[in-house]
C-alpha positions in Angstrom: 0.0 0.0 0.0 0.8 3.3 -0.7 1.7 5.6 2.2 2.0 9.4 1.4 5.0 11.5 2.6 4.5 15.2 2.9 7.3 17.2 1.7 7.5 20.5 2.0 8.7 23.6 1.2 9.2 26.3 3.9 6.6 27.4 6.2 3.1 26.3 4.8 3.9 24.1 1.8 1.6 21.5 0.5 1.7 18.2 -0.4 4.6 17.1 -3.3 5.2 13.5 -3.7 3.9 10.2 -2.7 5.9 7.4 -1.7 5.5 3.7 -1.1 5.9 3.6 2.6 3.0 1.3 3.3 -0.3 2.9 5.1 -0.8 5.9 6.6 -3.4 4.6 9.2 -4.6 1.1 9.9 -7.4 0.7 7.7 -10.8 -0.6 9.2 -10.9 -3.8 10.6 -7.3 -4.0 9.7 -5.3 -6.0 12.4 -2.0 -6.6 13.8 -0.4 -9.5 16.1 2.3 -9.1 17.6 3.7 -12.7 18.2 6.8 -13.5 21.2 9.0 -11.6 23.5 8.6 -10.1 27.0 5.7 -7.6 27.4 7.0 -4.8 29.8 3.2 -3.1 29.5 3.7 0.0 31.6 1.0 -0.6 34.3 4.5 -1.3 36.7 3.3 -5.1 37.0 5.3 -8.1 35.9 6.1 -9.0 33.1 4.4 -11.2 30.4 6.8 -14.0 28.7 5.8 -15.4 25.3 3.3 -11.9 25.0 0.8 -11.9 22.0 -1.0 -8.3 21.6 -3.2 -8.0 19.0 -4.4 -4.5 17.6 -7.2 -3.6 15.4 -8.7 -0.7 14.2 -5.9 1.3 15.7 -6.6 -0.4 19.1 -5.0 -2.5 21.4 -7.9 -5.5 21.2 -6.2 -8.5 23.2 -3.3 -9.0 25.1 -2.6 -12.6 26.3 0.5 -15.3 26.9 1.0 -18.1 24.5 -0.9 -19.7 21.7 -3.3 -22.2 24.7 -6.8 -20.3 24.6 -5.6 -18.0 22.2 -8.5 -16.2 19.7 -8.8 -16.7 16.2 -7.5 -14.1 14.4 -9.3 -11.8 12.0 -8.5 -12.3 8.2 -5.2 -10.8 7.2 -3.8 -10.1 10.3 0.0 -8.6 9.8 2.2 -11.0 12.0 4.9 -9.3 13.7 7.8 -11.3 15.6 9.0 -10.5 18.8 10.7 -13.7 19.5 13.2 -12.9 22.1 12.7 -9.4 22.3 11.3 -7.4 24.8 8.0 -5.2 24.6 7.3 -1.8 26.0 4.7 1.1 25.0 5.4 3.6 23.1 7.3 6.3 24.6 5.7 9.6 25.6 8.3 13.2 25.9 5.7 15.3 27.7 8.1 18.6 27.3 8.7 19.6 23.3 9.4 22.3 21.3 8.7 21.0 17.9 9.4 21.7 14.7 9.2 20.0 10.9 12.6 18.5 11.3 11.8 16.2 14.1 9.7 13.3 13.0 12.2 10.6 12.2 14.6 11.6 15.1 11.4 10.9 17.4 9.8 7.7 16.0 13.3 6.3 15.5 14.3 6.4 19.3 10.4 4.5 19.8 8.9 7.9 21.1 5.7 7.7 19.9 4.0 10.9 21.3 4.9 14.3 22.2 3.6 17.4 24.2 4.3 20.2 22.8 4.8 23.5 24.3 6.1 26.2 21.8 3.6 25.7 19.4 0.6 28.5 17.7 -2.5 28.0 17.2 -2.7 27.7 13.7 0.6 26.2 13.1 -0.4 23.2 15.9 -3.4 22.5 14.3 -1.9 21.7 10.8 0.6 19.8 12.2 -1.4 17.9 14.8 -4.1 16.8 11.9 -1.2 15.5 9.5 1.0 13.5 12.3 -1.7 12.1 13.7 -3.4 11.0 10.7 -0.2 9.6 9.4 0.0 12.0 6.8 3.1 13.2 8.1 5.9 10.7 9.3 6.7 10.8 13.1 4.9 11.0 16.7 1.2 11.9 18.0 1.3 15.4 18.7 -0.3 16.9 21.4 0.2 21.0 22.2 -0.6 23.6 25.2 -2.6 26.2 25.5 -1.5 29.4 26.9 -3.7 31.8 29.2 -2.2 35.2 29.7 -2.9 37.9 32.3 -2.9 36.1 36.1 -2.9 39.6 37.4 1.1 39.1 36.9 1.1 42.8 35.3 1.3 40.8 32.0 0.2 41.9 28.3 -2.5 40.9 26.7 -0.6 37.4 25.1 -3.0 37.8 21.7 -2.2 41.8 21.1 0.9 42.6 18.1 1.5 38.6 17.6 1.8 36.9 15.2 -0.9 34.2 15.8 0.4 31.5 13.4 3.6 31.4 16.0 1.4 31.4 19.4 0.0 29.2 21.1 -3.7 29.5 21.7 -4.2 32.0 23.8 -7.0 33.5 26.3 -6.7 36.3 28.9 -7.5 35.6 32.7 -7.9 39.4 33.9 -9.8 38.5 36.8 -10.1 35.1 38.6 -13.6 35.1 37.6 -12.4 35.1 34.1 -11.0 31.7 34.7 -13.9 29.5 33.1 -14.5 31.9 30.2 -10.2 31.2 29.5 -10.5 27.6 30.3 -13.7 27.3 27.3 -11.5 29.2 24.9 -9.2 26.2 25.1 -11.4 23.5 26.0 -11.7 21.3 22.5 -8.6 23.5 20.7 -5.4 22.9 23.0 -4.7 19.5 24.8 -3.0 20.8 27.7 -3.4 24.2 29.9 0.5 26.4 30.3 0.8 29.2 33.0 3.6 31.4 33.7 5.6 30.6 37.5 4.6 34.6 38.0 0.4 34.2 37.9 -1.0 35.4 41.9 -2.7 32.2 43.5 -6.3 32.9 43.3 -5.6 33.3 39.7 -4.0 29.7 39.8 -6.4 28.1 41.4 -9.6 29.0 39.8 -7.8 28.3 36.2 -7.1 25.3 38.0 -10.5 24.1 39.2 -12.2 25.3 35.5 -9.5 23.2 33.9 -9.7 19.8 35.8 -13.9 20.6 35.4 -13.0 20.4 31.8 -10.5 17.4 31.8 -7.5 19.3 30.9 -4.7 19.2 32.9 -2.3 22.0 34.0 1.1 22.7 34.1 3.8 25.7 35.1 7.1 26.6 35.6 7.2 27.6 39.6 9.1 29.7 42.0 7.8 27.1 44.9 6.5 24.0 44.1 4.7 23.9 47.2 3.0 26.5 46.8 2.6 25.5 43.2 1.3 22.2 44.0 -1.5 23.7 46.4 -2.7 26.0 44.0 -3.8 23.0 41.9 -1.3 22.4 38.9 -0.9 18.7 38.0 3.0 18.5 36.3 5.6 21.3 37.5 8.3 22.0 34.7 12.2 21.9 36.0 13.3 21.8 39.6 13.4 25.2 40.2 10.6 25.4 42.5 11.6 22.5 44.5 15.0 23.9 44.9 13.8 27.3 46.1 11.7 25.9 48.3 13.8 23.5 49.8 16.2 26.5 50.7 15.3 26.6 54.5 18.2 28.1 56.3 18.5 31.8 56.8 21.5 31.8 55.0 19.7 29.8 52.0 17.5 32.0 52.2 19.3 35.7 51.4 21.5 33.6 48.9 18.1 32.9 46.9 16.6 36.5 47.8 20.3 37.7 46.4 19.5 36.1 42.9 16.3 37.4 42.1 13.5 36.9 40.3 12.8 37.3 36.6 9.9 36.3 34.7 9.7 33.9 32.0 8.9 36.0 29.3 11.8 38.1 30.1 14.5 36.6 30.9 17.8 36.9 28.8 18.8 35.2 26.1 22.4 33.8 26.9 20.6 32.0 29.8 24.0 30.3 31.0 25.1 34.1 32.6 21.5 34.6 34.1 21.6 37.5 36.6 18.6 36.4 37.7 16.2 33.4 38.7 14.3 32.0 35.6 12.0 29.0 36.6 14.3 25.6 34.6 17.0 27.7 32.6 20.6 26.9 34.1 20.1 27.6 37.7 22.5 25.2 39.1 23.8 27.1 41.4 20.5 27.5 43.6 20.6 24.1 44.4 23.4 23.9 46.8 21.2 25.4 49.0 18.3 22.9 49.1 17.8 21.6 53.0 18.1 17.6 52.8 16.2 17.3 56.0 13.5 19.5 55.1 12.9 16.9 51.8 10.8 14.4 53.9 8.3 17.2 54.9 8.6 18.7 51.0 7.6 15.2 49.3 5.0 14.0 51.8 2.9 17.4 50.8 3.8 17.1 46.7 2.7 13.5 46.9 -0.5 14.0 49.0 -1.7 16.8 46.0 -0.6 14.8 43.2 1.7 16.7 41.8 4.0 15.5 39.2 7.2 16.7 38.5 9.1 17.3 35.3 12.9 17.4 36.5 14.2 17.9 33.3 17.8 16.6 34.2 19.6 16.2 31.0 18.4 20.0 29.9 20.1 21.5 32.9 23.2 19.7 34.2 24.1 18.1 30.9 27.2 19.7 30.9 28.7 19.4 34.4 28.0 15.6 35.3 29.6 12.2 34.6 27.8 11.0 31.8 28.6 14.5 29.8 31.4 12.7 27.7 28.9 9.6 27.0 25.9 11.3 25.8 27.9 14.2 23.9 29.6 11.4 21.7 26.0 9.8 21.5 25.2 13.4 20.1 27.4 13.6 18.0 27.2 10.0 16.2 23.8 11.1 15.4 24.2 14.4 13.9 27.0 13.0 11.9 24.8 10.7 10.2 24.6 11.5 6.4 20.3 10.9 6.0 20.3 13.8 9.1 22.2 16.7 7.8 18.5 17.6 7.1 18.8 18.7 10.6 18.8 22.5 11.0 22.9 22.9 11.5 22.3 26.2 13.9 20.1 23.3 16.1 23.2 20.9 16.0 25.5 23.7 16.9 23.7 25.0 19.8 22.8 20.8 21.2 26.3 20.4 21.2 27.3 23.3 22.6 25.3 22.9 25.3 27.7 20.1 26.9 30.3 23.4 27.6 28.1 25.5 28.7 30.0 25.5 32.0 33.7 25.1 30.3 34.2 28.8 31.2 33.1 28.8 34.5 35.7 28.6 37.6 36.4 25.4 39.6 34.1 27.1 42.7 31.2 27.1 40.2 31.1 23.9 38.9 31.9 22.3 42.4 28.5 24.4 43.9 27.1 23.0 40.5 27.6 19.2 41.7 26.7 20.2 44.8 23.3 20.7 44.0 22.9 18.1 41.7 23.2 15.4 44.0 21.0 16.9 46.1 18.5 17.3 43.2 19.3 13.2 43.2 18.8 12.4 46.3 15.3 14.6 46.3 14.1 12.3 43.2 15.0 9.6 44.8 13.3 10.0 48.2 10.2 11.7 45.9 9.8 8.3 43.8 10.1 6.1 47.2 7.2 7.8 48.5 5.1 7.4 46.0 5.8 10.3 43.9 5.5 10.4 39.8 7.9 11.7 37.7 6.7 12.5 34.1 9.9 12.8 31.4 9.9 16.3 29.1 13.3 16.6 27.7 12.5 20.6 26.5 13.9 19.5 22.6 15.0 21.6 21.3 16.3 24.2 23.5 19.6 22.1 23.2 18.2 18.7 23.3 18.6 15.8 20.3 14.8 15.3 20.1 14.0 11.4 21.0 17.4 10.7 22.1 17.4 13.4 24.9 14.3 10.8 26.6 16.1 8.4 26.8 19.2 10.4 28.6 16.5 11.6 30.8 15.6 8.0 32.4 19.3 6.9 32.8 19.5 10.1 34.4 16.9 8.8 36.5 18.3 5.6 37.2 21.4 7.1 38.2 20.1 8.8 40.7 18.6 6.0 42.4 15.2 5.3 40.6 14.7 1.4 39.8 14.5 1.5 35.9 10.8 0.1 35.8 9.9 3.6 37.5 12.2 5.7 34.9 10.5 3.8 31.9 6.6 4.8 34.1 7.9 8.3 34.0 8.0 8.3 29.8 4.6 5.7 29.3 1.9 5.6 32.3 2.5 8.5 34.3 3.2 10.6 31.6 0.0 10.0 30.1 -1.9 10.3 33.6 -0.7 13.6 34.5 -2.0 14.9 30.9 -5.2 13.2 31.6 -4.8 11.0 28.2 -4.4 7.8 30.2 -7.6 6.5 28.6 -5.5 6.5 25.2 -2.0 6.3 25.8 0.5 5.2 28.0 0.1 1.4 29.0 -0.3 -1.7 26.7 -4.2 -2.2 27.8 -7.0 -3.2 25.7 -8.8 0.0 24.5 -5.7 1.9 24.2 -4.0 3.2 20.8 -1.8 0.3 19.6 1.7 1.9 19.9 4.4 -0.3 21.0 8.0 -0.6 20.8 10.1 -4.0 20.2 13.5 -3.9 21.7 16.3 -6.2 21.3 17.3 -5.9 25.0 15.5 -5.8 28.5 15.8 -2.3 29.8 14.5 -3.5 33.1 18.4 -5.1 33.8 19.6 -1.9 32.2 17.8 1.3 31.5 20.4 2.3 28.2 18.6 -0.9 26.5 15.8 1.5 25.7 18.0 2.5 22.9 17.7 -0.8 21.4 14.9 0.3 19.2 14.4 -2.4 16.5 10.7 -2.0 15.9 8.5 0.8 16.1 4.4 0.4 16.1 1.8 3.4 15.9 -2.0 3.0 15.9 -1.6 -0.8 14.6 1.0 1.0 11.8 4.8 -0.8 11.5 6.4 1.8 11.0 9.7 3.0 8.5 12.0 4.1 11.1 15.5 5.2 10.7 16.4 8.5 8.4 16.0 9.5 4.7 18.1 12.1 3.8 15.0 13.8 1.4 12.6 13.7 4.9 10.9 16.8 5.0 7.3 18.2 6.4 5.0 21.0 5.1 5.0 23.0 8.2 7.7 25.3 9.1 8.5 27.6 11.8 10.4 30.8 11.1 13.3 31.7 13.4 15.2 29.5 15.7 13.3 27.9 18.3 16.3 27.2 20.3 17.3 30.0 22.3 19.9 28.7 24.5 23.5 30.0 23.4 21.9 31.4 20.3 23.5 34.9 19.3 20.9 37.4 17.8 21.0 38.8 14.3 23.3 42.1 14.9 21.8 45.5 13.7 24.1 48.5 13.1 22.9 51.6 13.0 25.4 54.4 12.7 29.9 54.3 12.2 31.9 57.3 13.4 33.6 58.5 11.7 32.0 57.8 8.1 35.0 59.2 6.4 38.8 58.8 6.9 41.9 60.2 4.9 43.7 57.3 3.0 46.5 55.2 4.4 45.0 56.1 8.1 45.5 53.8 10.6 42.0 54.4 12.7 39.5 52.6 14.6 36.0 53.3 13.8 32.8 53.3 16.5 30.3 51.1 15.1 26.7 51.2 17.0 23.7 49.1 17.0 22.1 46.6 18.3 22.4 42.4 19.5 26.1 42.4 19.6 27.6 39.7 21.2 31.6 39.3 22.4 31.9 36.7 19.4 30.9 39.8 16.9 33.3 41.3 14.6 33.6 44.2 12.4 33.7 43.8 8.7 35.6 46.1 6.4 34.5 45.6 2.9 33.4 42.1 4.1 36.3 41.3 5.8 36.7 41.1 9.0 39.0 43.3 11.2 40.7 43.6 15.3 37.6 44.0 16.7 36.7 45.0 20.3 33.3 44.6 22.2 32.8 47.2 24.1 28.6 46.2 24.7 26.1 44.4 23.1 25.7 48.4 21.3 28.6 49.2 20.6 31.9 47.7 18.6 35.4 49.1 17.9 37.1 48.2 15.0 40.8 48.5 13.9 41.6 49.4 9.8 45.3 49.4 9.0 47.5 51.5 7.0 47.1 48.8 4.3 43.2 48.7 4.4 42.8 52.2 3.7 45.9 52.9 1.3 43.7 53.3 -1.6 40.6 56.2 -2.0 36.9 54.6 -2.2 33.5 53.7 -1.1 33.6 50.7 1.3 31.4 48.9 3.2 31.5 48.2 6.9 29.4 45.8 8.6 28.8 43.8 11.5 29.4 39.5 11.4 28.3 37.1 14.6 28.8 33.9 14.1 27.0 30.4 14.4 24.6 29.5 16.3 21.6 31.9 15.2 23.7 35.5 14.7 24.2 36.7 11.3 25.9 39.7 9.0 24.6 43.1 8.9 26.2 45.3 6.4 25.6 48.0 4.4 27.1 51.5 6.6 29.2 53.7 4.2 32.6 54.1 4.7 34.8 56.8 2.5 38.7 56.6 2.1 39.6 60.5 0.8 42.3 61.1 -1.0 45.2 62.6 1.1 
């Protein structure tokens, strides 16, 4: 059967070729055994030996042991073989920024949904309707809604946007608002975002309108506790359980010494942040987390049912033991010929991110490690007491989508957590605290028939997860691997990475505009989005530069460069990832 590939052009392209890839969904009554192997199903129970799980429709119909008792099958049924292999559900990341260039990277590594959270409204529904239906190759797509106001002092999240980049938005002005907001999103979004700066009777009555509507909530916090009380189901990052876990007077002025900044402002090089921004390289808060006050901490997250996102591999990928491990994993990957499709600004800035402490003094990364453990041990202890950990990996702010999940639960593992409760973290609890447990998550009759054959058990070892050999969505086998010509109609403009991107530069004015040949001069260049990296071009090339702000460059023309009369250029050149040339300032060489 013929399956058809989407390839497109930039931003909103339509549909080119067709290629024999097999079906895009199972066809009705269509069905699909899959025969042998160990069935790790995701409810946490034991394991079946000698599994048979039969899908139809789309649907998980049967699952049994053995051929003794076993139903007939309907006519046609697609045998696969699972013979010695082991069996797991399909793999949820519950924290994505997704774009067109992600669909093979995600299916390949057996992740078979995603949440994402960077998304528009008109943009997500495009892309949810062709990933879902098959139309376009890689994982279910689910996206957030975002409700402005909160009485944070924020803007009006609709007003001078460009609504094919936002996600769907409502305003909250008053907590009254809160079910008017909620019905703007009810049946559009899958998923409710709010901003770590919203006052609490704004949270909670969002909160109670939501869960009315069976949507879930989630938020970046400065406390988790009293983020959790205010209602939200998932909290993204550890920030809030780090700030709140900083007991001690002392811990206390450190944090108050940081400072706050919100979300939507915070800076772009996030790695010098001069202040707190809820999940974006805050490792050094940690070191002041109070181990004996996590007892108290986890007995109130667990009793409201709060689920945390730690996002481990995002933040401390860089500073911790397994750095050299996964940045060679990294780069194996991006140096795969069918995956120079991959944006190379996204490579850059994923890789990158494994130095983003390099610069940083011993004393840093020591307070870094510091923290981190106790960040372990706090997961740890979380999960023993019945705590739920659901796996977002943020791709890609500087995470390889679908690999970065499965760096997440050996991050997990490594900290303590049995691997059957890191693999929960990316199937069953993942789908509970989104509410989609119904559909997703476990290998249950009723559920969408998305499974993931390994050739290894990743109960012995967690890094078997990367033994994808087979990959099964809604009934569907599916072509995994890469194709260098993969490509999706959908688009987003600009980088969606932030982290270590460098801004386009803008120049606006040079003093002086006109120098007397064979001068030896530095020239004042001014503008805008310079970074340290930045350097002056004269007549394209570039020159001694110095960076005196991210407004204003210095740079040095020689006796040689000016030696003859003329019209030249000057411009402004920062390099890879993101940055750019701006050009186009008149320079004139007179005569002597």
């Amino acid at each position: 059967m013929e399956r058809i590939r989407l390839i497109g052009n930039l931003k909103f392209s339509l549909c080119l070729l067709v290629f024999a890839w097999g079906a895009l969904t199972q066809a009705n009554g269509a069905s699909l055994l899959v025969r042998g192997g160990t069935l790790i199903d995701g409810t946490g129970g034991v394991p079946l030996a000698n599994a048979r799980i039969l899908i139809t429709d789309g649907r998980i119909a049967r699952v049994w042991s053995g051929d003794t008792g076993a139903p007939a099958l309907p006519a046609g049924t697609e045998i696969v073989e699972a013979g010695g292999k082991f069996i797991i559900p399909g793999l949820i990341d519950s924290h994505v920024h997704y774009n067109w260039y992600m669909g093979e990277l995600f299916l390949t590594h057996g992740v078979t949904t995603v949440f994402d959270l960077g998304g528009g409204p008109v943009w997500s529904i495009a892309v949810q309707k062709g990933l879902n239906s098959g139309q376009i190759v890689g994982p279910r797509y689910y996206f957030h809604g975002v409700l402005g106001g909160g009485g944070a002092g924020q803007t009006d999240p609709l007003a001078g946007t460009n609504t094919a980049k936002m996600r769907f938005a409502a305003n909250v002005n008053t907590p009254a608002d809160a079910p008017k907001g909620v019905a703007a999103l009810k049946g559009k979004a899958d998923i409710i975002t709010l901003n770590e700066d919203w006052k609490a009777d704004y949270f909670k009555a969002v909160a109670g309108a939501a869960h009315a509507g069976g949507l879930s909530i989630i938020s970046h916090s400065f406390n988790a506790l009293d983020t959790s009380d205010w209602g939200v189901d998932g909290i993204e990052h550890m920030t809030g359980v780090g700030i709140a876990a900083a007991r001690s007077p002392e811990a206390k002025k450190a944090v108050a010494a940081m400072g706050f900044c919100t979300h939507q402002y915070a800076p772009i090089l996030e790695q010098s942040l001069p202040c707190i921004a809820a999940g974006h390289k805050n490792s050094k808060l940690y070191q002041w987390m109070d181990t004996s006050y996590f007892d108290e901490m986890i007995q109130h997250l667990v009793k409201n049912h709060t689920f945390l996102n730690p996002t481990l591999d995002f933040e401390w990928k860089g500073i911790i033991d397994r750095t050299p491990q996964f940045e060679l994993e990294d780069q194996k990957l991006f140096f795969n010929p069918a995956l120079q499709y991959v944006p190379e600004d996204e490579r850059l800035v994923t890789l990158g991110q494994y130095h983003w402490a390099d610069a940083r003094p011993a004393s840093d990364r020591e307070q870094f490690l510091t923290g981190y453990k106790k960040v372990q041990e706090f997961l740890r202890k979380f999960v023993t007491a019945g705590g739920k950990l659901y796996s977002g990996t943020d791709s890609a702010s500087a995470n390889t989508p679908g690999l970065a999940l499965h760096h997440e639960m050996q991050l997990f593992v490594d900290a303590g957590i049995p691997p059957m409760q890191a693999l929960l973290s990316s199937t069953k609890w993942a789908a509970e605290m989104a509410r989609m447990d119904k559909n997703l998550g476990t290998v249950e009759p009723g559920k969408y028939g998305d499974l993931v054959i390994l050739a290894a058990d990743p109960l012995k070892d967690i890094h078997n997860t990367q033994t994808v050999e087979k990959v099964i969505k809604g009934g569907v086998m599916q072509n995994i691997g890469y194709h260098a010509d993969y490509d999706a109609p959908f688009h987003l403009t600009g980088p969606l990475t932030k982290h270590l991107y460098s801004q386009p530069p803008v120049i606006a004015n040079l003093e002086p505009a006109l120098i007397v040949q064979g001068s030896e001069v530095w020239v004042r260049v001014t503008g805008a989005n310079f970074s340290p990296n930045s350097v002056v071009l004269f007549d394209g090339k570039p020159v001694e530069t110095k960076f005196v702000g991210d407004n204003e460059l210095h740079g040095r023309l020689t006796a040689n460069q000016t030696s003859h009369p003329g019209n030249y250029l000057i411009g402004v050149e920062t390099p890879k990832p993101g940055g750019g040339v701006a050009g186009g300032l008149g320079l004139i060489v007179d005569y002597r």
